[in-house]
Backbone as a printed PyTorch tensor [residue, N CA C, xyz], in Angstrom:
tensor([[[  0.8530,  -1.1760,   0.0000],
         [  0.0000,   0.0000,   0.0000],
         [  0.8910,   1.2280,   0.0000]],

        [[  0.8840,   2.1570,  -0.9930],
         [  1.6800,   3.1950,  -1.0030],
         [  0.3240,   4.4900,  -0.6290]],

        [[  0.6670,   4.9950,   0.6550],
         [  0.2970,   6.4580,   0.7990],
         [  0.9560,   7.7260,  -0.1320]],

        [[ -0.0390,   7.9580,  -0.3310],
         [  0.3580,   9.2410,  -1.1680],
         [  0.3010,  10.7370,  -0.3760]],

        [[ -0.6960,  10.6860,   0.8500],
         [ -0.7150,  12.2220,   1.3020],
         [ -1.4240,  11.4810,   2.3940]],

        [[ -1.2310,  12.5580,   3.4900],
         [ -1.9780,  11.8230,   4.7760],
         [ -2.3670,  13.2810,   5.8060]],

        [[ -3.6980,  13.4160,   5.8000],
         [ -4.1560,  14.1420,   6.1860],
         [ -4.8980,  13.9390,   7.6150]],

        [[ -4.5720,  15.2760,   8.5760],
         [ -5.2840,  15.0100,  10.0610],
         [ -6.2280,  15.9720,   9.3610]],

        [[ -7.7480,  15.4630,  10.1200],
         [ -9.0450,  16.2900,   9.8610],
         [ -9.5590,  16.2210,  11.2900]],

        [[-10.1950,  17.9550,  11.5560],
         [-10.2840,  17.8600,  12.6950],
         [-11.7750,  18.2990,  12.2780]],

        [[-12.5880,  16.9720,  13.5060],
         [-14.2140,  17.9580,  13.6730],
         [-14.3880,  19.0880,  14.5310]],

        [[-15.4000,  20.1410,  13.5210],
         [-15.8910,  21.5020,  14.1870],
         [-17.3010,  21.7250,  13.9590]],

        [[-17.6710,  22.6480,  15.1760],
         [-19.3310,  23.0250,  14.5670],
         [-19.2020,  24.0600,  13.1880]],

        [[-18.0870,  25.0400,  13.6320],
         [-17.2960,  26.1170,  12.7070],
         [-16.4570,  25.7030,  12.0560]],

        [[-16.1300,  25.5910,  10.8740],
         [-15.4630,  25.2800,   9.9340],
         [-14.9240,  26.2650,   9.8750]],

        [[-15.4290,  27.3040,   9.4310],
         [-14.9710,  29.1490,   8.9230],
         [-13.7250,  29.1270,   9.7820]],

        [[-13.9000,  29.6120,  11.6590],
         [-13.4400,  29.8270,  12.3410],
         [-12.0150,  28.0830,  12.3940]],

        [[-11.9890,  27.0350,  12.6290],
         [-11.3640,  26.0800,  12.5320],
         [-10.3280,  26.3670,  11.5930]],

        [[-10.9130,  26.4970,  10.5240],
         [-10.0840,  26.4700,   9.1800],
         [ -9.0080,  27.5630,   9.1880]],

        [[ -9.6960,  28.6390,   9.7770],
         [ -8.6360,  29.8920,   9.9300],
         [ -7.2520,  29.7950,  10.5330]],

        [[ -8.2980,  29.2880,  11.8480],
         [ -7.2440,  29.1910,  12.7180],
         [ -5.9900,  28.2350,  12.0910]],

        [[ -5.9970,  26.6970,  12.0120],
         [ -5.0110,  26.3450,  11.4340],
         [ -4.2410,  26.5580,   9.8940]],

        [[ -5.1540,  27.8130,   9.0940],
         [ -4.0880,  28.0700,   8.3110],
         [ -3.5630,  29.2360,   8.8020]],

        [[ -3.8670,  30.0800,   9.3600],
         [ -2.9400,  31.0950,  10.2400],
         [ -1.9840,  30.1050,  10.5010]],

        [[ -1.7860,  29.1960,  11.6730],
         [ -0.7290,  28.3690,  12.0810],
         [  0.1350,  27.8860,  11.1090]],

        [[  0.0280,  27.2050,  10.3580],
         [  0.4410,  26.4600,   9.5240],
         [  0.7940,  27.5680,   8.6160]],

        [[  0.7670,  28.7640,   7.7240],
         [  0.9880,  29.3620,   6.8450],
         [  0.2210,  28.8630,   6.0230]],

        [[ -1.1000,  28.9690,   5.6860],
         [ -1.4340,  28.5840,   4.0970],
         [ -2.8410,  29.2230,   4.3590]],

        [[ -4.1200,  28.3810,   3.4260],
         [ -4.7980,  28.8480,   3.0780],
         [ -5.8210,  27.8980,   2.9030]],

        [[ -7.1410,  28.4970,   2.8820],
         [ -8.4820,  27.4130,   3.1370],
         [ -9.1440,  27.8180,   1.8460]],

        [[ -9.6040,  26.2970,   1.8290],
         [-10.2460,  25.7900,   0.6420],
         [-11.2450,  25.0190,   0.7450]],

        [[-12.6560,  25.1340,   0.0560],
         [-13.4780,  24.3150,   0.6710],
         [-14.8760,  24.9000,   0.7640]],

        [[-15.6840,  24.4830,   1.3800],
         [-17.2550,  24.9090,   1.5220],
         [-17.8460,  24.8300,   3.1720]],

        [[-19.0360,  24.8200,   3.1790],
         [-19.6600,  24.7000,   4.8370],
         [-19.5860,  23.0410,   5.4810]],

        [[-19.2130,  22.0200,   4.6370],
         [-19.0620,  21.1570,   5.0330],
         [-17.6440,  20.3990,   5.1300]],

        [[-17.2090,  20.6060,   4.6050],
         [-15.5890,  20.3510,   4.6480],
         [-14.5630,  21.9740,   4.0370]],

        [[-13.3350,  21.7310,   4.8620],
         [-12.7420,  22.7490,   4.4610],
         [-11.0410,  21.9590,   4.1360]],

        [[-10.1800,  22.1900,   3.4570],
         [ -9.0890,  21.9610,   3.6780],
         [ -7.9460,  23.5950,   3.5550]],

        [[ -6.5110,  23.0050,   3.9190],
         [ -5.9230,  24.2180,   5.0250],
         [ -4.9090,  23.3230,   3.9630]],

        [[ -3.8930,  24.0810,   2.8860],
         [ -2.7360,  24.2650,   2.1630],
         [ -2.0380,  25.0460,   2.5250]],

        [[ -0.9750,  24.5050,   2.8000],
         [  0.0830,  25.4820,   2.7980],
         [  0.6990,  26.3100,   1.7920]],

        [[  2.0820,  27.3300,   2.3360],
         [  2.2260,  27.8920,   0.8850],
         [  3.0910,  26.9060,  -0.1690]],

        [[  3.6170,  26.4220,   0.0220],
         [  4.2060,  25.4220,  -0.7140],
         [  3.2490,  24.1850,  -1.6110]],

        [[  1.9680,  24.5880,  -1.1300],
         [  0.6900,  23.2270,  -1.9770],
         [  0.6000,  22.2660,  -1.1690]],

        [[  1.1940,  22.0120,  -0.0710],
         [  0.8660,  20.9650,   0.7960],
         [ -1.0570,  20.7420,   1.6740]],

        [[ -1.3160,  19.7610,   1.3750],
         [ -2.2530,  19.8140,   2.0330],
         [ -1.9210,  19.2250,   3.6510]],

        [[ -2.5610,  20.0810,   4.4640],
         [ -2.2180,  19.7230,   6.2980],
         [ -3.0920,  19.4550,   6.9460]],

        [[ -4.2900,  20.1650,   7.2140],
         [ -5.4670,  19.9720,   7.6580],
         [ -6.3950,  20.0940,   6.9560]],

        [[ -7.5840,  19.1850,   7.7600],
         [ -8.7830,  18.7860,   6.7500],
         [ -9.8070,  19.6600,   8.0510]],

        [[-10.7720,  20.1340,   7.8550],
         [-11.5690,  20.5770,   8.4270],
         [-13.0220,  19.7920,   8.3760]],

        [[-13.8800,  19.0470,   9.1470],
         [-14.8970,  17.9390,   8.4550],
         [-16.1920,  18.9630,   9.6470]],

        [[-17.7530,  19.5330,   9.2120],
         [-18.5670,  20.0230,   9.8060],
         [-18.9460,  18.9020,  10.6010]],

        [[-19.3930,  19.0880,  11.8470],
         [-19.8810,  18.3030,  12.7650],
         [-20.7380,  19.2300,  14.0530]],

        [[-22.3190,  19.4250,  13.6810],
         [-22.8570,  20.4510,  14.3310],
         [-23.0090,  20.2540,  15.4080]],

        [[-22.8390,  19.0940,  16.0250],
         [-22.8440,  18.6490,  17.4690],
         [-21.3180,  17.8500,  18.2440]],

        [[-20.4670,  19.1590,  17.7600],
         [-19.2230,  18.6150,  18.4480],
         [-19.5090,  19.0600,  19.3070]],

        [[-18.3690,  18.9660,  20.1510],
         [-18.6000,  19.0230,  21.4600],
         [-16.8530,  18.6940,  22.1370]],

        [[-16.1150,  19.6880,  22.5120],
         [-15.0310,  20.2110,  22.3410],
         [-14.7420,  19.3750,  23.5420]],

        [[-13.2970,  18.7410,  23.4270],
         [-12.3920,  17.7060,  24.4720],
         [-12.2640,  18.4790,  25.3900]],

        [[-12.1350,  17.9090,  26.2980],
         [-11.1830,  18.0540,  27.9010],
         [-10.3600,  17.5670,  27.8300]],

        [[ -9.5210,  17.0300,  26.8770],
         [ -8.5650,  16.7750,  27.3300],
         [ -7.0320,  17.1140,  28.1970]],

        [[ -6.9300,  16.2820,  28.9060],
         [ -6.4090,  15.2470,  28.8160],
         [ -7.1490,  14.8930,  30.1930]],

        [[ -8.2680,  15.1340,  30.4620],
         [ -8.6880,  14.9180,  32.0860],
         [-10.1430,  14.8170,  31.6190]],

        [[-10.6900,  14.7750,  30.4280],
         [-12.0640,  14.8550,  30.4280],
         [-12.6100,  13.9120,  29.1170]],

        [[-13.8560,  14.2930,  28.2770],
         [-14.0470,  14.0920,  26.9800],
         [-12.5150,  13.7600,  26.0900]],

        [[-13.1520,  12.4920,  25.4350],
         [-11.7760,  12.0140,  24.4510],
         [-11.7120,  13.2350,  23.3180]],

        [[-10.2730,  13.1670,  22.8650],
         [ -9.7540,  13.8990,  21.4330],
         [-11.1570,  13.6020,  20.1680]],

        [[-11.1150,  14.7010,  19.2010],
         [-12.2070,  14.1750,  18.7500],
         [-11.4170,  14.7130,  17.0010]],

        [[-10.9450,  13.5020,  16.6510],
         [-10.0940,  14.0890,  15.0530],
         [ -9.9520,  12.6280,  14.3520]],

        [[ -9.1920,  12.4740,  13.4730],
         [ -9.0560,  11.1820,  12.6320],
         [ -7.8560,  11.7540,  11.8710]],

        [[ -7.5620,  10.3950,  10.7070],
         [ -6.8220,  10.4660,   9.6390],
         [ -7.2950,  10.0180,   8.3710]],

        [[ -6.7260,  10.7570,   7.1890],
         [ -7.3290,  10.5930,   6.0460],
         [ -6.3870,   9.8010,   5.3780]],

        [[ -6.0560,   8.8170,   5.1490],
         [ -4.8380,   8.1940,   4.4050],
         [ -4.9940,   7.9420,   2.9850]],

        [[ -4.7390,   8.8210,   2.0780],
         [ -4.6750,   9.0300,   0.4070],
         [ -3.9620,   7.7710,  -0.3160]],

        [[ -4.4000,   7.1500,  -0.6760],
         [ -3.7010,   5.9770,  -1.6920],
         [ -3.7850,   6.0010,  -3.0150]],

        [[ -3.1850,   5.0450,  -3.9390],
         [ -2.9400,   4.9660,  -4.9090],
         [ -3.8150,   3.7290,  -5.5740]],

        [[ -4.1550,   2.5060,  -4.7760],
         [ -5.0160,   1.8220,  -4.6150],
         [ -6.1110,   1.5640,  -3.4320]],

        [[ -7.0030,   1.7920,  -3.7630],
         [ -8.0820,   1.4840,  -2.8400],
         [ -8.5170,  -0.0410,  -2.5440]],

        [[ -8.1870,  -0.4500,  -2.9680],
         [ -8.7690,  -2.8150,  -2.8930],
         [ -7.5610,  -2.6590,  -2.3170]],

        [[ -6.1370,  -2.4210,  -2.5510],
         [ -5.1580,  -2.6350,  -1.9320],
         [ -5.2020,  -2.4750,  -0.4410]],

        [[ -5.7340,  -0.9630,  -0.0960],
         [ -5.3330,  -0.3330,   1.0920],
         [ -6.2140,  -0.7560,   1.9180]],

        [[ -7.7260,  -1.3070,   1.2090],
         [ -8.5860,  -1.8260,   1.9930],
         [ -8.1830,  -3.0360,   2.3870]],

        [[ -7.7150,  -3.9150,   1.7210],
         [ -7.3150,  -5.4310,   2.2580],
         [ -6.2390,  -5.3560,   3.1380]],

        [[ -5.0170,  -4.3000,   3.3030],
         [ -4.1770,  -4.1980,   4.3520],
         [ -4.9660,  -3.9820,   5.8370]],

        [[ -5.5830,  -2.9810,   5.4320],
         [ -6.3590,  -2.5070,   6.9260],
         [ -7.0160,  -3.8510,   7.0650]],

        [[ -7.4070,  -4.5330,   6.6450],
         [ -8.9680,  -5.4970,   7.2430],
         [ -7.8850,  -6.2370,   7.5380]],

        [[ -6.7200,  -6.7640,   7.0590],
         [ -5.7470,  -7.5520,   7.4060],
         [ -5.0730,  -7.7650,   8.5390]],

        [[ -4.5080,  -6.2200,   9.2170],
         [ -4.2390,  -5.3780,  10.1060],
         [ -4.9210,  -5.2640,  11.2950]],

        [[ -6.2410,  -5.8360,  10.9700],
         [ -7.4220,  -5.5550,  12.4410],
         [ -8.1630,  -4.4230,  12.4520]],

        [[ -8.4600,  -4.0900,  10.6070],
         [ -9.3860,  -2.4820,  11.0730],
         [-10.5850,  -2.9240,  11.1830]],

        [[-11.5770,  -2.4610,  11.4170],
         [-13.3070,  -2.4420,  11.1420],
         [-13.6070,  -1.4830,  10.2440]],

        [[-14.5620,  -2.2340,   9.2730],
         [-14.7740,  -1.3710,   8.3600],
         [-16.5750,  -0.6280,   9.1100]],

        [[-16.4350,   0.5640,   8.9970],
         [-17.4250,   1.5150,   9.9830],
         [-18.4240,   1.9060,   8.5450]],

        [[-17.9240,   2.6290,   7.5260],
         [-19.0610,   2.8930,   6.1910],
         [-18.3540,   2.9640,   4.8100]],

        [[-18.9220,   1.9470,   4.3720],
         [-18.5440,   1.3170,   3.1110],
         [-18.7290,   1.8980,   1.6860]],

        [[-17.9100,   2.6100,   0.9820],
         [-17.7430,   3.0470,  -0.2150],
         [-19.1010,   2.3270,  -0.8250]],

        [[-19.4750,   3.1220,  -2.2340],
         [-20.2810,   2.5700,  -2.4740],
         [-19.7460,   1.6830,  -3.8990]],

        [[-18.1720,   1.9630,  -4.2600],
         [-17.3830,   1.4340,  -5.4220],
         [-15.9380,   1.2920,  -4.7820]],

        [[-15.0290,   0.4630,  -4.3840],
         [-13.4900,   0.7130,  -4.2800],
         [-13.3460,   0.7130,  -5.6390]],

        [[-13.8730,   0.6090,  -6.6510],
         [-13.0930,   0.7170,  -8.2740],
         [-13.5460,   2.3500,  -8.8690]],

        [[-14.8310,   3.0550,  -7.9950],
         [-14.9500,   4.2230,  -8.8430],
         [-13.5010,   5.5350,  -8.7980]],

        [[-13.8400,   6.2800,  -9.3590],
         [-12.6120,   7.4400,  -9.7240],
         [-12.2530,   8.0020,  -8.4240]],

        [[-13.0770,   8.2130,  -7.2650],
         [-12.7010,   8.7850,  -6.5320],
         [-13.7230,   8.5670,  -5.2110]],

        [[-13.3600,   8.2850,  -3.8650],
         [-14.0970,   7.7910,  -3.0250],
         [-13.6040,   7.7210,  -1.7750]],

        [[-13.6650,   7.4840,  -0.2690],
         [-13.3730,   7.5620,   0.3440],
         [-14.1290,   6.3110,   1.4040]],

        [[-13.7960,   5.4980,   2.0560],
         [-14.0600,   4.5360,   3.3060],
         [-13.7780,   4.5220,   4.6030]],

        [[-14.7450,   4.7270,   5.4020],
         [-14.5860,   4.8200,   6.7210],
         [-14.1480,   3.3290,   7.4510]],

        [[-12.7170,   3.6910,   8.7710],
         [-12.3320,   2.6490,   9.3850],
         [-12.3200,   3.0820,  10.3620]],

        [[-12.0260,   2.1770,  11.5620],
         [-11.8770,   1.9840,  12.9030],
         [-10.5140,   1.5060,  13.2950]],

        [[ -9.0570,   2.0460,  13.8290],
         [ -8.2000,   0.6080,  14.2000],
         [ -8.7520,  -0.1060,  15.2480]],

        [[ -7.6330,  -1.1970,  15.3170],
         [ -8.0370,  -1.9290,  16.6930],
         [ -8.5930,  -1.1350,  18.2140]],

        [[ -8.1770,   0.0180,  18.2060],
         [ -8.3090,   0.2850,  19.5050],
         [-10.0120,   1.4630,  19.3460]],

        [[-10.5820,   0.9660,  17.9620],
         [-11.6760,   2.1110,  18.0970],
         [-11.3820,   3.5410,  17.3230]],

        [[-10.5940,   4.1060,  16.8200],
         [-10.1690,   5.4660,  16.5600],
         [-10.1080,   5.3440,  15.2600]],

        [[-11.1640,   6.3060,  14.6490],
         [-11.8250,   6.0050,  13.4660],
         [-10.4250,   7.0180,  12.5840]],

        [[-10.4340,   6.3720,  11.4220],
         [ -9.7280,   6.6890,  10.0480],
         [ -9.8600,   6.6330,   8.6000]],

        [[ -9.9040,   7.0500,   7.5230],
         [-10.6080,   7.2150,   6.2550],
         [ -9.6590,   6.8620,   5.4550]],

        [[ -9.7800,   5.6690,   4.3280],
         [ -9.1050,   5.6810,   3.0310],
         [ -9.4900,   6.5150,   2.0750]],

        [[ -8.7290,   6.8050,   1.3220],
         [ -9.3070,   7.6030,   0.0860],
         [ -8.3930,   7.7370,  -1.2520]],

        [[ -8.9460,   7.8040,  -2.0810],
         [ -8.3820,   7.2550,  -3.1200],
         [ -9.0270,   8.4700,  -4.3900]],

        [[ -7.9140,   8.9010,  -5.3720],
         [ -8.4300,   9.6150,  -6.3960],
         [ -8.5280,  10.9910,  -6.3790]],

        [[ -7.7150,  11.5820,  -5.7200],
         [ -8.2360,  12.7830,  -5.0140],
         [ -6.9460,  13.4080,  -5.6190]],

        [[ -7.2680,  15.2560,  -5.7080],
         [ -5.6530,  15.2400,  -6.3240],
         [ -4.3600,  15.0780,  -6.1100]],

        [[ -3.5090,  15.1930,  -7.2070],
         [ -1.8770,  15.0480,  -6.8310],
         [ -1.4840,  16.5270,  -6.3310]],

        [[ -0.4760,  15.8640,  -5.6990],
         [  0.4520,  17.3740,  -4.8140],
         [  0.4480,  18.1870,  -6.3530]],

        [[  0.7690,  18.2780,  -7.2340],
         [  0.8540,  19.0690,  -8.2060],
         [ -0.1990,  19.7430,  -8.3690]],

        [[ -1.3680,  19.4500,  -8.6330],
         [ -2.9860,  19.5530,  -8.8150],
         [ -3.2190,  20.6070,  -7.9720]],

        [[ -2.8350,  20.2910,  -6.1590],
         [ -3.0590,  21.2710,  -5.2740],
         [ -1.9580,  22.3100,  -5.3510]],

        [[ -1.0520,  22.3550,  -5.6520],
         [ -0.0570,  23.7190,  -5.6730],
         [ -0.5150,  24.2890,  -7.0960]],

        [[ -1.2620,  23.7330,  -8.2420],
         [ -1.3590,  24.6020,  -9.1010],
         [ -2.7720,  25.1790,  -8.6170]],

        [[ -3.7950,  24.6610,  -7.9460],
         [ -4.6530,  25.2300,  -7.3140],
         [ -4.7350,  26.6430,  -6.6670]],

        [[ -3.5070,  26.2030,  -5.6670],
         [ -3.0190,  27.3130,  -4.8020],
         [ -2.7530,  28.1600,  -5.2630]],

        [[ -2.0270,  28.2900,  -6.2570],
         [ -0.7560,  29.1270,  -7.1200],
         [ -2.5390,  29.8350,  -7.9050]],

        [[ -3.3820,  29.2050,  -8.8620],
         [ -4.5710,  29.7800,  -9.5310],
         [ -4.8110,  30.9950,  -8.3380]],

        [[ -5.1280,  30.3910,  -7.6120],
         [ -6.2530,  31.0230,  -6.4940],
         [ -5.6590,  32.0920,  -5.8650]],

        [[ -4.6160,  32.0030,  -5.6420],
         [ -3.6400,  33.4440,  -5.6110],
         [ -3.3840,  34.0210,  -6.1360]],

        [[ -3.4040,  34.2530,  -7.2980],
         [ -3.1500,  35.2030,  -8.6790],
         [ -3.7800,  36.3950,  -8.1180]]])
């Protein structure tokens, strides 16, 4: 299974406000709509994923409510990356409705519960820095 890009996505009720904040941090820039946002850097990197969730409900951590985020793991094959994980001990949580269509994404669980997303088809680092680079003009 070759990863191609691997993205932390964090849930918010605010996306707007979320999204800001970590591209302030990070140096870059938000992209995206009211339901998902993503956070590029200046270089085209994608870093954070921003996913709407109107009933979050913000951690205590490390003394309270669990962390509440995931990972997006970008592949090159999807049947591939799916048969590693199920191999591995994931649970599959919501099931693509094609691993062969152009572009798609599958919800997992690892062993310990802590949900994570395959995804497959989505653009190349090139794709997003010429994005970036458009959108800044």
């Amino acid at each position: 299974m070759k990863i191609i890009r691997q993205v932390t996505v964090f849930d918010a009720a605010d996306v707007d406000a979320e999204g800001a904040f970590w591209a302030g941090l990070v140096g870059g820039h938000v992209f995206g709509d009211e339901q998902f946002q993503c956070v590029i850097d200046e270089a085209g990197n994608w870093r954070i994923g921003v996913q709407h969730a109107p009933n979050h409900v913000p951690p205590h951590w490390p003394d309270g409510s669990p962390q509440q985020v995931h990972l997006d793991l970008h592949v090159e094959d999807a049947t591939q990356a799916h048969e590693r994980a199920m191999m591995l001990g994931a649970r599959l949580l919501k099931k693509a409705p094609d691993l062969t269509s152009e572009e798609g994404h599958q919800v997992y669980a690892d062993p310990a519960g802590h949900p994570f997303c395959i995804g497959w088809g989505h653009p190349s680092q090139e794709a997003i820095a010429a994005f970036v680079a458009q959108r800044l003009e």
